[in-house]
C-alpha positions in Angstrom: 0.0 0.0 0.0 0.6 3.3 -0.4 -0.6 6.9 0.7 -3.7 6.8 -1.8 -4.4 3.5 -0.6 -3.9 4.5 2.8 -7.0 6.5 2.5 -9.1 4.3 1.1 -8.5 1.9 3.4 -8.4 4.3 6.3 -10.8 6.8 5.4 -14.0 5.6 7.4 -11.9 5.9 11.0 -12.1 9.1 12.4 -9.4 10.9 14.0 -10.5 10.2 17.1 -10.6 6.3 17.0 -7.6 6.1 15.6 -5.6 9.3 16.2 -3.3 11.3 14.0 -0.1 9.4 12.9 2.8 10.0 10.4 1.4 8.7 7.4 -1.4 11.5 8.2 1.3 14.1 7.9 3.2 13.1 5.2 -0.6 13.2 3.5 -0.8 16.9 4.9 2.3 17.8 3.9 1.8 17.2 0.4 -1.5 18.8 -0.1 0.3 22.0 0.8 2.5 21.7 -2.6 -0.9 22.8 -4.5 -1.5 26.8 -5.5 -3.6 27.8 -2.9 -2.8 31.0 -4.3 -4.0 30.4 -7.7 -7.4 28.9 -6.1 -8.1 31.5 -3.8 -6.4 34.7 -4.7 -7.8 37.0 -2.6 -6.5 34.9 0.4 -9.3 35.5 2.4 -10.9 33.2 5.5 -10.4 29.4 5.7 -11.8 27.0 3.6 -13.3 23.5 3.8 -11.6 20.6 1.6 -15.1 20.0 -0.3 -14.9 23.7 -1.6 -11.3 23.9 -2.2 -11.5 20.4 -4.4 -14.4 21.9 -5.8 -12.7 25.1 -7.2 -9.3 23.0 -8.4 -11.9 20.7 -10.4 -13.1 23.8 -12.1 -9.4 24.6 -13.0 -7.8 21.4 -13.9 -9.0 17.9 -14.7 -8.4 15.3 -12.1 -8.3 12.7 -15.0 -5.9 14.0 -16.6 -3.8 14.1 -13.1 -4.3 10.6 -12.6 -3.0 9.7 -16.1 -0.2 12.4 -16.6 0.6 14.2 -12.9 4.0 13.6 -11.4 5.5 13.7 -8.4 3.8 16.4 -6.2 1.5 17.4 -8.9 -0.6 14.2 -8.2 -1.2 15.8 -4.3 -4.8 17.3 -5.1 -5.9 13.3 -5.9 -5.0 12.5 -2.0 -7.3 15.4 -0.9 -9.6 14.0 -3.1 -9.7 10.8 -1.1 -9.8 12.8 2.1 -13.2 14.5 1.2 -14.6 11.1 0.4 -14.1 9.9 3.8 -14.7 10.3 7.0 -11.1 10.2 8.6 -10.5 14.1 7.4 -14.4 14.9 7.0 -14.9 18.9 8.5 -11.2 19.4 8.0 -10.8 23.4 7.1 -7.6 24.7 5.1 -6.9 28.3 5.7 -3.6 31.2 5.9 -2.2 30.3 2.8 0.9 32.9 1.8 2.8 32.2 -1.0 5.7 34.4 -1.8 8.5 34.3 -4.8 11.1 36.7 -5.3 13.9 35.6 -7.7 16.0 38.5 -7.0 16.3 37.6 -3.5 16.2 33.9 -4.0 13.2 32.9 -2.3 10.9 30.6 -2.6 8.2 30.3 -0.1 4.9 28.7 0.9 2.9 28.0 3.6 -0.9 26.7 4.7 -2.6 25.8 7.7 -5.1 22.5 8.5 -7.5 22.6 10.9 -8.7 19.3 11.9 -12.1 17.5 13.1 -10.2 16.3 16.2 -8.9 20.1 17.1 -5.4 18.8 15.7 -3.7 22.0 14.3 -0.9 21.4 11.7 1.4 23.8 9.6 2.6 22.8 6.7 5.7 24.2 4.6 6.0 23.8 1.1 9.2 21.8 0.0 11.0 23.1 -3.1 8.6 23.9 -6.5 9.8 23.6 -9.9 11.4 26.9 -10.4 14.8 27.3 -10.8 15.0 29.8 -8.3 13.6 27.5 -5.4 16.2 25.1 -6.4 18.7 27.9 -6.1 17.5 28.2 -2.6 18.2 24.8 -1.8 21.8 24.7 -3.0 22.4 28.1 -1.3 21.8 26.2 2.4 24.8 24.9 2.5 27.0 28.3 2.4 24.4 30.3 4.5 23.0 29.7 8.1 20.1 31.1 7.2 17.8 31.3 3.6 15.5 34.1 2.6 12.6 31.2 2.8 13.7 29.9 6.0 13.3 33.6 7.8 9.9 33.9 6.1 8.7 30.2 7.9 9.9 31.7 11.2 7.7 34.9 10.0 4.7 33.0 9.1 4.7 30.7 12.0 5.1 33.7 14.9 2.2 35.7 12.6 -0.2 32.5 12.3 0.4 31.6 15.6 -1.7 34.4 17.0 -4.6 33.5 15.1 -4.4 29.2 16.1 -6.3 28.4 19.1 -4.5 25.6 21.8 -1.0 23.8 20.8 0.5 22.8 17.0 2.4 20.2 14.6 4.4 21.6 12.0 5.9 19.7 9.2 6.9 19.9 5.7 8.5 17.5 2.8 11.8 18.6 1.3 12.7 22.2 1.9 9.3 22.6 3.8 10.6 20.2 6.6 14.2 22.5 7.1 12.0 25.5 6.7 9.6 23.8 9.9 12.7 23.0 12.0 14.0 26.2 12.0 10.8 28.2 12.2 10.0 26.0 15.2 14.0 26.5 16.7 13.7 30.6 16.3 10.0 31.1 17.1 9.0 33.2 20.2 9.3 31.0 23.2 5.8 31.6 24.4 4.9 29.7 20.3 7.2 27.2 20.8 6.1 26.1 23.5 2.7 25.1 22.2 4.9 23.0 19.0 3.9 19.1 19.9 5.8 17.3 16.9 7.9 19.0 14.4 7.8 16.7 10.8 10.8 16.8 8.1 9.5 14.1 5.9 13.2 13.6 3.6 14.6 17.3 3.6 17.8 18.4 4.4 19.2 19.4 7.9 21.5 22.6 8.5 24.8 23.7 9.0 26.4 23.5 12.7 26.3 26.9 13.8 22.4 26.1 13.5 22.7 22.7 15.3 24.6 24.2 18.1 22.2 26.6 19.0 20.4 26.7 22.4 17.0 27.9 20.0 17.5 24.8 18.4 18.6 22.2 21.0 15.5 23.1 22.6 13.6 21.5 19.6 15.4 18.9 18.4 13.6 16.6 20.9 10.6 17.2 19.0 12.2 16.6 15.3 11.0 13.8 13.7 12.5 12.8 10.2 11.4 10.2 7.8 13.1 9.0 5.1 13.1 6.8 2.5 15.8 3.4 2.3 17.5 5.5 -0.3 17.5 9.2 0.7 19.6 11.9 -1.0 17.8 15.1 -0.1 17.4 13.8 3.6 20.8 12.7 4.3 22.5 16.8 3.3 23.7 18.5 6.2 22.5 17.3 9.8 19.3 17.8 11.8 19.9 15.3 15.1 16.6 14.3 15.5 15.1 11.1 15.2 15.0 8.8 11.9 12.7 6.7 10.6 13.3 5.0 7.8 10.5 3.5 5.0 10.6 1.7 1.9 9.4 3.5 -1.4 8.7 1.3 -4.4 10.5 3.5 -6.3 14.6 3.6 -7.2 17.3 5.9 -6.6 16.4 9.5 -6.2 12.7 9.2 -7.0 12.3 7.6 -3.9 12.1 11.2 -2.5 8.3 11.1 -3.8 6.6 10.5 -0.8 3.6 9.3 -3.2 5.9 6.1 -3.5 6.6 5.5 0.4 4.9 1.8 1.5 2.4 1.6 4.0 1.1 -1.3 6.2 -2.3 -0.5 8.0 -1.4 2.6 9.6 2.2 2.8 9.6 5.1 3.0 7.4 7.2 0.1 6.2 10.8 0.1 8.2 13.5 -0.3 6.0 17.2 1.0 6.2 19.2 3.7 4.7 20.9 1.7 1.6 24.3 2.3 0.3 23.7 5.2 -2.1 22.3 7.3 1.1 25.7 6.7 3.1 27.6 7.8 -0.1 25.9 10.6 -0.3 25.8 11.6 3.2 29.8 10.7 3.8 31.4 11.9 0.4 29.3 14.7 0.2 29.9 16.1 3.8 33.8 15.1 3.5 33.6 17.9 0.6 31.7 20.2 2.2 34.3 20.3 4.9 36.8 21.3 2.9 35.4 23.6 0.5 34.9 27.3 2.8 31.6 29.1 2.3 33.0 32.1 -0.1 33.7 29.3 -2.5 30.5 27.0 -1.7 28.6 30.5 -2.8 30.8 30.9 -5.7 29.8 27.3 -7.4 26.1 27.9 -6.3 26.1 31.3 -7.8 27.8 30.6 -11.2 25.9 26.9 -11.7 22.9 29.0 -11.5 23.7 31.6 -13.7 24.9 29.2 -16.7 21.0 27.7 -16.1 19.7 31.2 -15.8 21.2 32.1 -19.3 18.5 29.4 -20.9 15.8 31.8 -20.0 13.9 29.4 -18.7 11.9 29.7 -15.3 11.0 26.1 -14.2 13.2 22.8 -15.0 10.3 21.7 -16.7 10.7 24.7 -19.4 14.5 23.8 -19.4 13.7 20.0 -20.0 11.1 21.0 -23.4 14.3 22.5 -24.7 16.9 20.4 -23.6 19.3 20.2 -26.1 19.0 23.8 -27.1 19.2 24.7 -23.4 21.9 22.2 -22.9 24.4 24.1 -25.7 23.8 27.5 -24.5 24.7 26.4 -21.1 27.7 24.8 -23.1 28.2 28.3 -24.6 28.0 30.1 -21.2 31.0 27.8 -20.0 33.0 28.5 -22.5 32.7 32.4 -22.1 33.6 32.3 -18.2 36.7 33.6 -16.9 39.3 30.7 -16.2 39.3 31.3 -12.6 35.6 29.6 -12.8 36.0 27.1 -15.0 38.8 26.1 -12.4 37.0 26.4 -9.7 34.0 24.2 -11.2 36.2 21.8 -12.4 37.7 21.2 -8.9 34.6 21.2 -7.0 33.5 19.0 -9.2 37.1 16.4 -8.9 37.0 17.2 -5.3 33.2 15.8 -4.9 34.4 12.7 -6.8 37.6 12.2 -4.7 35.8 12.2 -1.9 33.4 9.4 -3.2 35.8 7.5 -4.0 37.4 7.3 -0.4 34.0 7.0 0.8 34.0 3.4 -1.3 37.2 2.8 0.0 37.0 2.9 3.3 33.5 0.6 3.0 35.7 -1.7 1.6 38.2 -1.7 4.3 35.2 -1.6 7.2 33.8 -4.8 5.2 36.8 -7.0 4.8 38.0 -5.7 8.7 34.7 -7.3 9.9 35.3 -11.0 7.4 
């Protein structure tokens, strides 16, 4: 099973026979990926999850989702199984802010569920399409702290005011770093209503964050799952607890939590497979080396080599590929030497460290024959 047959099977239990549990908020957190903004511009009240289905059906075919949708564009069919039963029957969506700004790399969204049970739960957004969100991402590991992630600690001290009694907060991806740190920065009088605190396979921070008294005062409420092979999950650190579930999926698409296996009312245990541990090790060996005026450097010229395609998503740089693929080819060839370098090494230092990450495996595995 998974989430979509989760709900089916599960959707004639309410919440309060069979309370809230982390398949539930892996559900909650990928609703929030749809464009709240688009459905309900005006951003005004809080709505129930028969009207907002209601209003996506008049804008997009659910059909053609079902048949076509990828990846977290298939998250409005999960609320369409929630309005169908009686599990999330009375549940109310409301406070959704969405906010882009390429200029200041930012990527940011947010919504809030109110459910039948009085169970209150924020959810982040994880990383969109758009190139600049991606940017965002990258830029994490060269900055403490990411336009988005100051506008989650924003939204959750504004929204807080307005939530009655105490609070989960979780995202997927990005969302889940963006409700760790909201939840380690909040005002205390907030955090101290914060009951769980979900980062369902997103990345962790760097250790000037970690070491925090803000955030060691959290990090007994972090709970991250994963999947057996987990890339974006296993960058930078978080220290809070792991769970790890299968996905019928492979490699890197395991990050769709659409593909995560489910038995009853709980996620199949697995562990972290080999690919995860390479990434994790070789990865943070590079990252150790490489200082943050450099890391910024990389981030900042990889992006503007994609940036010179024009196009705004990855999905308008993948209907174009190979056209996009020789201007970025072009770009290359007209930067300074000084970059090229500096690319080239990152990228031979990445691969160095791999490879002693393999090594060393090797050695562990034949120390233990």
């Amino acid at each position: 099973m998974e989430l979509l047959d989760y709900l089916k099977w599960r959707n004639d239990i309410s919440l309060s026979v069979s309370p809230f549990n982390d398949i539930d908020n892996v559900i909650l957190s990928y609703i929030s990926y749809m464009d709240f903004d688009e459905l309900f511009p005006d951003n005004e009240g809080i709505y129930g999850i028969e009207e907002v289905l209601k209003t996506f059906c008049e804008k997009h075919s659910l059909d053609e989702i079902r048949e076509k949708g990828q990846f977290t564009e298939r998250a409005p069919l999960l609320l369409e199984q929630m309005v169908e039963g009686e599990r999330f029957r009375e549940t109310r969506i409301g406070y959704h802010r969405d906010i882009f700004d390429k200029e200041k790399v930012k990527q940011f969204s947010a919504v809030t569920f109110f459910l039948p049970n009085g169970t209150n739960y924020i959810a982040f957004r994880g990383t969109d399409s758009t190139i600049t969100g991606w940017k965002e991402d990258f830029m994490m590991s060269c900055m403490s702290e990411t336009e988005g992630a100051k506008e989650a600690l924003y939204y959750l001290n504004d929204i807080s005011k307005l939530i009655k009694g105490d609070f989960m907060l979780g995202g997927h991806s990005k969302g889940g770093n963006f409700a760790m740190y909201a939840a380690a920065f909040c005002n205390d009088e907030v955090k101290k209503r914060i009951t769980k605190i979900y980062n369902n396979d997103g990345p962790g921070f760097r250790e000037e964050i970690i070491n925090t008294e803000e955030y060691k005062q959290i990090v007994n409420k972090i709970y991250s799952i994963v999947p057996q092979t987990s890339i974006i999950g296993q960058l930078l650190s978080n220290n809070g607890k792991q769970r790890v579930v299968r996905s019928s999926a492979n490699g890197i698409f395991q990050h769709d939590a659409m593909t995560w296996e489910v038995m009853r009312d709980k996620f199949v245990e697995s562990e972290l497979d080999g690919l995860s541990n390479f990434v994790r090790i070789s990865l943070g060996s590079w990252l150790e080396k490489t200082d943050d005026e450099t890391r910024e450097s990389l981030v900042t010229t990889v992006f503007a080599l994609i940036e010179e395609t024009e196009a705004n998503t990855f999905k308008d740089f993948g209907v174009n590929l190979f056209k996009n693929a020789g201007i970025i080819i072009k770009s290359l060839a007209k930067l300074p030497k000084e970059k090229r370098d500096e690319l080239i090494s990152a990228f031979s230092g990445v691969l160095q460290a791999g490879g002693e990450t393999v090594i060393d495996n090797i050695s562990i595995s034949k120390n233990k024959e």
